[in-house]
Structures are given as C-alpha cells and as structure tokens.
VOLUM-138805 format. One record per atom (N, C-alpha, C): x, y, z; residue number from 0; residue in three letters; atom name. Coordinates in steps of 0.001 Angstrom, whole numbers, plus 500000, padded with zeros to 6 digits. Each point is the difference from the previous one (the first is absolute). Layout:
SITE   east  north     up pos code site
SITE      X      Y      Z NUM  ALA   CA
...
//
This chain:
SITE   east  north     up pos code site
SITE 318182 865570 800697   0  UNK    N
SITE 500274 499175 498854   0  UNK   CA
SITE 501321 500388 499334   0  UNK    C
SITE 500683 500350 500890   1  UNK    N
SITE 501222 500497 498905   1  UNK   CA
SITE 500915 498319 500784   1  UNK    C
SITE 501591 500569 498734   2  UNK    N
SITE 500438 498499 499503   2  UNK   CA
SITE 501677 500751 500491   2  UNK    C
SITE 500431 499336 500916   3  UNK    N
SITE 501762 500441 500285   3  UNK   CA
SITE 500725 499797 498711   3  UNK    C
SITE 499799 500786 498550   4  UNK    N
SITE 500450 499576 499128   4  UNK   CA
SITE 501750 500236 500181   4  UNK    C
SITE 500343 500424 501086   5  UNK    N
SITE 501874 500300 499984   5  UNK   CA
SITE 500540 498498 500095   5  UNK    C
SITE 499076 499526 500967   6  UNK    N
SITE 500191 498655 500068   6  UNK   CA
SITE 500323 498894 498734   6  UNK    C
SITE 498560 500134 499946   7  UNK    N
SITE 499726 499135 498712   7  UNK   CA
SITE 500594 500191 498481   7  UNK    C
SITE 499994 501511 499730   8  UNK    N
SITE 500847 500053 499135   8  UNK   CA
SITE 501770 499865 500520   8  UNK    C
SITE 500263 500668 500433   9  UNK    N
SITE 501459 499626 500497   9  UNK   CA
SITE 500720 498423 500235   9  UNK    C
SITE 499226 499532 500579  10  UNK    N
SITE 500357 497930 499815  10  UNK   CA
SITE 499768 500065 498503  10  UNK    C
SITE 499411 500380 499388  11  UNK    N
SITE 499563 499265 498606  11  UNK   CA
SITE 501124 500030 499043  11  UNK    C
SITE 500901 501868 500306  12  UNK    N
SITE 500852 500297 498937  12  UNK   CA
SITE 501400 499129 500974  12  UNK    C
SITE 500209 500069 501123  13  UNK    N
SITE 501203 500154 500742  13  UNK   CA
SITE 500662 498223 499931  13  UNK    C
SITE 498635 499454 500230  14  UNK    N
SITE 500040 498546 499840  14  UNK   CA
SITE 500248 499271 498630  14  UNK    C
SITE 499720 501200 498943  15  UNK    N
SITE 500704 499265 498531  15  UNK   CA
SITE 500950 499920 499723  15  UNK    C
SITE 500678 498992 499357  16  UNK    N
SITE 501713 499681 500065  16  UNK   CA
SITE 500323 500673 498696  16  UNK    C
SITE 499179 500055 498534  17  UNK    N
SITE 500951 501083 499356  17  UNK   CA
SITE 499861 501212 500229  17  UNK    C
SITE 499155 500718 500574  18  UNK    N
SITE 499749 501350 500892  18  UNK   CA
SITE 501502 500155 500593  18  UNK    C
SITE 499912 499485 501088  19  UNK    N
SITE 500827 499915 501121  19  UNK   CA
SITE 501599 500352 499489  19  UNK    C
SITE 500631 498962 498731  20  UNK    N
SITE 500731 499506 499187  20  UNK   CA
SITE 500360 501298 499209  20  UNK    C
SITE 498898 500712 499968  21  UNK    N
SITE 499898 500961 498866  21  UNK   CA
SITE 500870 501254 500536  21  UNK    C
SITE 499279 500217 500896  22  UNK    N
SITE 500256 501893 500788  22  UNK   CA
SITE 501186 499779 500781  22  UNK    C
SITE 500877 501164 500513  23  UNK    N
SITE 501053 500506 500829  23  UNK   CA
SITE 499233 499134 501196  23  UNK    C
SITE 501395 499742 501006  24  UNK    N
SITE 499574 499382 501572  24  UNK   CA
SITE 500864 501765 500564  24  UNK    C
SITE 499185 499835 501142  25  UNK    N
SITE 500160 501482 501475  25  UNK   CA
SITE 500904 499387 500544  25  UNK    C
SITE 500637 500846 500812  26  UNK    N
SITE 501480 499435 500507  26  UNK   CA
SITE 499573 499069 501036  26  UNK    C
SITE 498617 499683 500649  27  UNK    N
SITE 499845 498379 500578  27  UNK   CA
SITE 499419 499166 498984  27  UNK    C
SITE 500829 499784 498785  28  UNK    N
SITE 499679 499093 498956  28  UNK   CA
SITE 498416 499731 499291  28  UNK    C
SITE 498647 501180 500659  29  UNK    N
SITE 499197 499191 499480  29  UNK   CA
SITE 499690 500961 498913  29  UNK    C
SITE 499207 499300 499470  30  UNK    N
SITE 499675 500552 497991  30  UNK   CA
SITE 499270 501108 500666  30  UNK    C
SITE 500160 501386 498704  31  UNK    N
SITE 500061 501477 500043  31  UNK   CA
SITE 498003 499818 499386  31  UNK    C
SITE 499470 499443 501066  32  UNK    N
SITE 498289 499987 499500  32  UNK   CA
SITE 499095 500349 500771  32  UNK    C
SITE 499649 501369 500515  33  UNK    N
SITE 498872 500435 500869  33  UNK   CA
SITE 498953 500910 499855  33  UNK    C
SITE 499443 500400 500646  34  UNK    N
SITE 498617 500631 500042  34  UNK   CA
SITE 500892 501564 500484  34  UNK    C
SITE 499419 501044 499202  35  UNK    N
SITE 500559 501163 499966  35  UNK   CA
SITE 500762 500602 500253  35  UNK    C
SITE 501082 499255 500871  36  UNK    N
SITE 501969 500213 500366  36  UNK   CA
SITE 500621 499110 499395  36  UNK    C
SITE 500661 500736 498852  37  UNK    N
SITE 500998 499368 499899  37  UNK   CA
SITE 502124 500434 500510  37  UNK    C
SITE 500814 499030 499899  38  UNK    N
SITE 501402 500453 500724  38  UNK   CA
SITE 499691 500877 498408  38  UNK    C
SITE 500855 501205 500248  39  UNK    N
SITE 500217 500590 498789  39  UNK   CA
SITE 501536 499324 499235  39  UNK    C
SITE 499569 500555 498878  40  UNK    N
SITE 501334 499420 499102  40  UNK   CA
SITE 499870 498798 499697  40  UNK    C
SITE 499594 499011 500359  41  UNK    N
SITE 500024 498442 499935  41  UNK   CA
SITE 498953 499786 498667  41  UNK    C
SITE 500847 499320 498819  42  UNK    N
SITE 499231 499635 498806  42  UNK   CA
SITE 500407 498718 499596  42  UNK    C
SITE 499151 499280 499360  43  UNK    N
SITE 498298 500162 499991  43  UNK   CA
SITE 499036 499834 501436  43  UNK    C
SITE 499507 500720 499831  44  UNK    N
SITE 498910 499974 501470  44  UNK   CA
SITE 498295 499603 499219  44  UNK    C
SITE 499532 499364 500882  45  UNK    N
SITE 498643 500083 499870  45  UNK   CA
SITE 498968 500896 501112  45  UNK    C
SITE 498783 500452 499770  46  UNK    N
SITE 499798 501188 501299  46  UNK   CA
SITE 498577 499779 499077  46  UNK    C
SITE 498797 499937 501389  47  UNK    N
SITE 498499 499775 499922  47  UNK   CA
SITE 499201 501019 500949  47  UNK    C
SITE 498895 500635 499648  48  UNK    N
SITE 499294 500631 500989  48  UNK   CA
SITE 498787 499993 499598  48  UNK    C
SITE 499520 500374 500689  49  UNK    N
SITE 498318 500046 499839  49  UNK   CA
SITE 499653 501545 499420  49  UNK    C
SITE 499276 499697 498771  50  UNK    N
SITE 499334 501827 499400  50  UNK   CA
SITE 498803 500258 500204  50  UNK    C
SITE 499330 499195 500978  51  UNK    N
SITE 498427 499938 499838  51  UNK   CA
SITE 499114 498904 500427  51  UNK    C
SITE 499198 499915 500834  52  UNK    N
SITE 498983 499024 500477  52  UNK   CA
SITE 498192 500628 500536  52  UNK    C
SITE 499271 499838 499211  53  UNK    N
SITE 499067 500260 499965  53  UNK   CA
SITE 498459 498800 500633  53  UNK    C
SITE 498827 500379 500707  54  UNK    N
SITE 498872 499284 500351  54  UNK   CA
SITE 499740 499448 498657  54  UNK    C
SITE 499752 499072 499131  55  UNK    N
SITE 498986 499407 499080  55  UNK   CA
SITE 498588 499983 500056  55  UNK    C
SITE 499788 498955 500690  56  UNK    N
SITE 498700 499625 500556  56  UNK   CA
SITE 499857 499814 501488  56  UNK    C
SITE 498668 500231 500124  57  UNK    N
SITE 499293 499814 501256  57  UNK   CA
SITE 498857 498840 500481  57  UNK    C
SITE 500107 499507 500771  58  UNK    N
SITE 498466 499144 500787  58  UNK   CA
SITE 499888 500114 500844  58  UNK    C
SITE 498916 500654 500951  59  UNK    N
SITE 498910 499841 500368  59  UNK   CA
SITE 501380 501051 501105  59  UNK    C
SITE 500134 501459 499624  60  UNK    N
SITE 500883 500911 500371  60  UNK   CA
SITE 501549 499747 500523  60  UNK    C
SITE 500055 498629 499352  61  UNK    N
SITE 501331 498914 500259  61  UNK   CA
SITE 501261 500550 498472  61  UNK    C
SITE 501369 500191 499889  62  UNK    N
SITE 500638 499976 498828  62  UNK   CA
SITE 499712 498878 499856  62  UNK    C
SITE 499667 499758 498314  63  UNK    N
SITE 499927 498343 499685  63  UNK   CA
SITE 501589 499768 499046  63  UNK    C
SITE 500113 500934 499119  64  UNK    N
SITE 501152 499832 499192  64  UNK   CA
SITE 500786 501783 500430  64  UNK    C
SITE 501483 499243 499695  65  UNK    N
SITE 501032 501259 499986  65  UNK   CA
SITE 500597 500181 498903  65  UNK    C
SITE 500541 501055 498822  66  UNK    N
SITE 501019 499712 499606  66  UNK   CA
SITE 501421 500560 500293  66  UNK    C
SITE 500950 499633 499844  67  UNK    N
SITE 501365 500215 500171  67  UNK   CA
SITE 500833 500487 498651  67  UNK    C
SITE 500847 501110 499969  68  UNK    N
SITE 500697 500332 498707  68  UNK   CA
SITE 501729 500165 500899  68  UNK    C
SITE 500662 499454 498829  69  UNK    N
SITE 501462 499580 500686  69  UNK   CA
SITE 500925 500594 499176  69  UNK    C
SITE 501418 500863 500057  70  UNK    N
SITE 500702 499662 499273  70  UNK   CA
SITE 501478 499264 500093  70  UNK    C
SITE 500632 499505 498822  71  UNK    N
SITE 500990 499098 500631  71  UNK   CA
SITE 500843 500819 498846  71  UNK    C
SITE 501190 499975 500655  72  UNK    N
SITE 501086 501375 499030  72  UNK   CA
SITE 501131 499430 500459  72  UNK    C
SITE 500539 499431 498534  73  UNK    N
SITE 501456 499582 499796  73  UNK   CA
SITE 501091 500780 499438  73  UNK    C
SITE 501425 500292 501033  74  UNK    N
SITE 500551 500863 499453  74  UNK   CA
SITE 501129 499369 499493  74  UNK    C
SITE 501029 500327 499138  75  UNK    N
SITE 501420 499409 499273  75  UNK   CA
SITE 500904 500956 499680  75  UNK    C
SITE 500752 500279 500033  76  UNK    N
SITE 500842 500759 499145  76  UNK   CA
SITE 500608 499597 498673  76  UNK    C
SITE 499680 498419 499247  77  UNK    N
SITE 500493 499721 499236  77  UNK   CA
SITE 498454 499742 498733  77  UNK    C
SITE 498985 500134 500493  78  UNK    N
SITE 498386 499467 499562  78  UNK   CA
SITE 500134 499174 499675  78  UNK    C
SITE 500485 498759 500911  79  UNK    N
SITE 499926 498562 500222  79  UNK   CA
SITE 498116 499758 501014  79  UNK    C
SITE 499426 500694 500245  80  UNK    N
SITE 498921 500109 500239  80  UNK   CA
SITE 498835 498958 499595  80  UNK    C
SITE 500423 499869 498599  81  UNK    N
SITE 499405 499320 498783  81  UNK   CA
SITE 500139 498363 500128  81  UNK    C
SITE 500913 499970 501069  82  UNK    N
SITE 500403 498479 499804  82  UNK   CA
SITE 499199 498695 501282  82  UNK    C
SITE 498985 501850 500953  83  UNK    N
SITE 499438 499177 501170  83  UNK   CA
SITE 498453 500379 499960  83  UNK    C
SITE 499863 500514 498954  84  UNK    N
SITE 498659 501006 500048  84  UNK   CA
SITE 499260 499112 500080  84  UNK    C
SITE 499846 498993 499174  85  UNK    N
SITE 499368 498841 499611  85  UNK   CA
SITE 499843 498955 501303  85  UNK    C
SITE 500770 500267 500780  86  UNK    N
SITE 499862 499221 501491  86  UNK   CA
SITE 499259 500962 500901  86  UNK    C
SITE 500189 501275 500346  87  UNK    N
SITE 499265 500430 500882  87  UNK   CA
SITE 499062 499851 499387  87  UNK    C
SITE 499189 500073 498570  88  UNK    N
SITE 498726 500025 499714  88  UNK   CA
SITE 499135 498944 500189  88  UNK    C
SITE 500908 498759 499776  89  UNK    N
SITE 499499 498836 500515  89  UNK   CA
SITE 499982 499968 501553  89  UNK    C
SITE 500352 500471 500941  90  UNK    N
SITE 500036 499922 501076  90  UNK   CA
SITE 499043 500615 500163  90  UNK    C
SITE 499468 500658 499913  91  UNK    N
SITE 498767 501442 500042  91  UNK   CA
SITE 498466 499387 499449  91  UNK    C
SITE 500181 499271 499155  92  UNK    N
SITE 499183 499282 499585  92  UNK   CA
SITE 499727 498863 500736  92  UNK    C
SITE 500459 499438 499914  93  UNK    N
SITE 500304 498865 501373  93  UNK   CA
SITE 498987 500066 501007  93  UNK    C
SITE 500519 501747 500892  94  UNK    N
SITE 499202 499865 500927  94  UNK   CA
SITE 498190 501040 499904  94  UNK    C
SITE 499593 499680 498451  95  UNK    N
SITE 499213 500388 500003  95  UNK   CA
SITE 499937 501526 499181  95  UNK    C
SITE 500833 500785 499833  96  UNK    N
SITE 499823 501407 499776  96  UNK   CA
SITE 499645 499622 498082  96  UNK    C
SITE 499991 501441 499805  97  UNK    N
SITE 499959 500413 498282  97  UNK   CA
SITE 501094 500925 499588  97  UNK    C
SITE 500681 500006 499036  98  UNK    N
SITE 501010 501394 499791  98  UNK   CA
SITE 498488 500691 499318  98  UNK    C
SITE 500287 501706 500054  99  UNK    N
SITE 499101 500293 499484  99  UNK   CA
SITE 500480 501180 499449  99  UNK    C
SITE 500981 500405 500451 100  UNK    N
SITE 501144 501097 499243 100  UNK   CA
SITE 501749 499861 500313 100  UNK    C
SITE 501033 500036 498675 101  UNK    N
SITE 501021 499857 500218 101  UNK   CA
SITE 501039 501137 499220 101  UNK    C
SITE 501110 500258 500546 102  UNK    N
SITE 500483 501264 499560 102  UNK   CA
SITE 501362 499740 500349 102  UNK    C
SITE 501209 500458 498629 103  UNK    N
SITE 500986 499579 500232 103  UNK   CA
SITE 500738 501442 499981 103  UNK    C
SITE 500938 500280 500887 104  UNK    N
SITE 500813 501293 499622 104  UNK   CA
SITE 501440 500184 500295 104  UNK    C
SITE 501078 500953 499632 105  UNK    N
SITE 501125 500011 500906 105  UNK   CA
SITE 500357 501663 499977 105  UNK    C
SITE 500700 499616 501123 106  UNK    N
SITE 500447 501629 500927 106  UNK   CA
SITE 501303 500188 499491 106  UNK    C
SITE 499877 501255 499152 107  UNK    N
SITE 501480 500449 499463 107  UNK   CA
SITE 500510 500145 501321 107  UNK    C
SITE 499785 500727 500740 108  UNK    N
SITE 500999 500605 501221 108  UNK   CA
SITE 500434 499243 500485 108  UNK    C
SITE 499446 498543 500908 109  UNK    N
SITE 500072 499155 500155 109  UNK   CA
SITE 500737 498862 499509 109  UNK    C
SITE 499463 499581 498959 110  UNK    N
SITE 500351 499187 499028 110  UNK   CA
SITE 499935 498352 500228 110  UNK    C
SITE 498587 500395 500515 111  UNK    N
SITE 498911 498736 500426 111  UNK   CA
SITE 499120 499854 498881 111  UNK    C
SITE 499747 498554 499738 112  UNK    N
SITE 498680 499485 499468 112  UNK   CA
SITE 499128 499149 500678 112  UNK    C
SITE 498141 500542 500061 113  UNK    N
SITE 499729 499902 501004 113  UNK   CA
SITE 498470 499381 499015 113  UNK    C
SITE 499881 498852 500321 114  UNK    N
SITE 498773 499594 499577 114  UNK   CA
SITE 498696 500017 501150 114  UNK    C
SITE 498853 500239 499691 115  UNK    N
SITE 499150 500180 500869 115  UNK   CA
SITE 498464 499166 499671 115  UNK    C
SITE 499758 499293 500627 116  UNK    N
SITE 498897 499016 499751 116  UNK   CA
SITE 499006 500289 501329 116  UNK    C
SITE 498984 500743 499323 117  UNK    N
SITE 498834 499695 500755 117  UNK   CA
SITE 498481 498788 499839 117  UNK    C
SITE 499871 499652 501609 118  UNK    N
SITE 499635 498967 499975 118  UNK   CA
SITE 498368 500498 500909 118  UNK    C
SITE 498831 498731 499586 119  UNK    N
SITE 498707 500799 500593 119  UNK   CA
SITE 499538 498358 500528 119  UNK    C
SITE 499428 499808 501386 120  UNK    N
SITE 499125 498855 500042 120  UNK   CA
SITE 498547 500422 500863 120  UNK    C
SITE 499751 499331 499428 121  UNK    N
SITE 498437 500061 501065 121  UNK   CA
SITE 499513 498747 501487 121  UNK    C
SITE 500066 500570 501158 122  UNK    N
SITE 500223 498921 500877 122  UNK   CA
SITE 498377 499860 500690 122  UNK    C
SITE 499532 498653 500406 123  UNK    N
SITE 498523 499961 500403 123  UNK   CA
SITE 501065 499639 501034 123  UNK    C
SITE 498149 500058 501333 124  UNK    N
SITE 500972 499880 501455 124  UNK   CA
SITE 501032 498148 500379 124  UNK    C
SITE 498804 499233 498913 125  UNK    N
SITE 500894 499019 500342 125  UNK   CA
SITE 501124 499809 499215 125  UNK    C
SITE 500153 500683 499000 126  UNK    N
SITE 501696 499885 499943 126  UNK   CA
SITE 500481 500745 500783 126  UNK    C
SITE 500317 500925 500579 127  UNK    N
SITE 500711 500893 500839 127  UNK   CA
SITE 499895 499067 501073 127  UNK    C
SITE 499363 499748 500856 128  UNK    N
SITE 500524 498581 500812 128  UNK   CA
SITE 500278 499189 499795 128  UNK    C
SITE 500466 499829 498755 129  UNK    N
SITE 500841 498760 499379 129  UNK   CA
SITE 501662 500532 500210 129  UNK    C
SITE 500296 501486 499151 130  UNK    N
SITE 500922 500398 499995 130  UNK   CA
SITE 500563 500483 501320 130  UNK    C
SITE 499001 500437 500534 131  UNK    N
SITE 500105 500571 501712 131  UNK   CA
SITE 501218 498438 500622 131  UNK    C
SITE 500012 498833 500110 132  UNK    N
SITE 500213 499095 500830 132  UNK   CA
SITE 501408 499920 499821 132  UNK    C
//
C-alpha cells in the first residue's frame, strides 16, 4: 500500500507555473525543485522528502489505511519565500495532505532563509491506487 509519492508530489510542485516562475533554473534550464538533491548554490530552490510513514489500520491482517508525513523546504537568500508559501500549501492541500507543523529560520553562515512546512495524509488502499496510476 505504499504511494510513489516522488512522483506524485514532484508533478504537482514542478508542473506549477508560479512555482516553476519562482525558483533558480540548473544549467539544463529546469526549475531548482526536487526530492532531497538539490544543485547547490541555486536560490530560490524548493526541496521535499519524506519524514515518516507509518501502518494505520488493518483488515482482516490486510494494511487498510497508511499515513504519510512530508516535508517541503523553501530556500531564498532574499526571504522572498513568503511570496510562494501560499502556493505550495495549496498545492499540498490539493493533493490531499494537512500542514501540521511549520517553522521558519535563517542560517547566519550561510545566509539562507529557509521555510519548512510539514505536511501529514492518511492514504486507504483505494486511494493509493488512485495515486499509484
């Protein structure tokens, strides 16, 4: 019962045009938005991974429900951050999730600002073969 969420989340953010619009392009032009590599240096980036997926429920020694915990972490050097937050959240929502903790910070050394939105859904098997396709 698990759900190719690299997939599914990745079309969701990569395929949005102010997303896309938003972040640095990699030197083959495409927007700076992936699942736990990012090119270094390239700002604003968006970057998603998974923190957690746990059994819910059971039938009849079958998983019946899963849940999934996500995070999606926007970086800037200018904390223009603020101006897309509101889109990935809608995007996240979209496909079902909850924010359920969010945390904003920046790296003196660095001199990154890095917003961090965690996201939680609960999947029964027939959604996951929904999302599976």
């Amino acid at each position: 019962m698990f759900v190719n969420w690299k997939k599914v989340i990745g079309v969701a953010l990569r395929e949005d045009s102010k997303l896309s619009a938003f972040v640095a392009k990699d030197s083959s032009g495409l927007p700076v938005i992936g699942s736990l590599k990012l090119q270094a240096g390239l700002f604003p980036a968006i970057e998603w991974h998974q923190i957690g997926g746990r059994d819910r429920n059971f039938s009849d020694d079958t998983v019946d429900q899963r849940s999934y915990n996500f995070q999606i972490s926007i970086y800037t050097r200018d904390g223009s951050h603020v101006l897309i937050e509101n889109e990935v959240d809608r995007i996240m929502r979209d496909l079902g999730f909850v924010c359920y903790f969010d945390h904003e910070a920046y790296e003196q050394d660095t001199k990154v600002y890095s917003r961090y939105l965690s996201y939680r859904i609960t999947v029964t098997r027939d959604m996951a073969e929904r999302f599976n396709k």
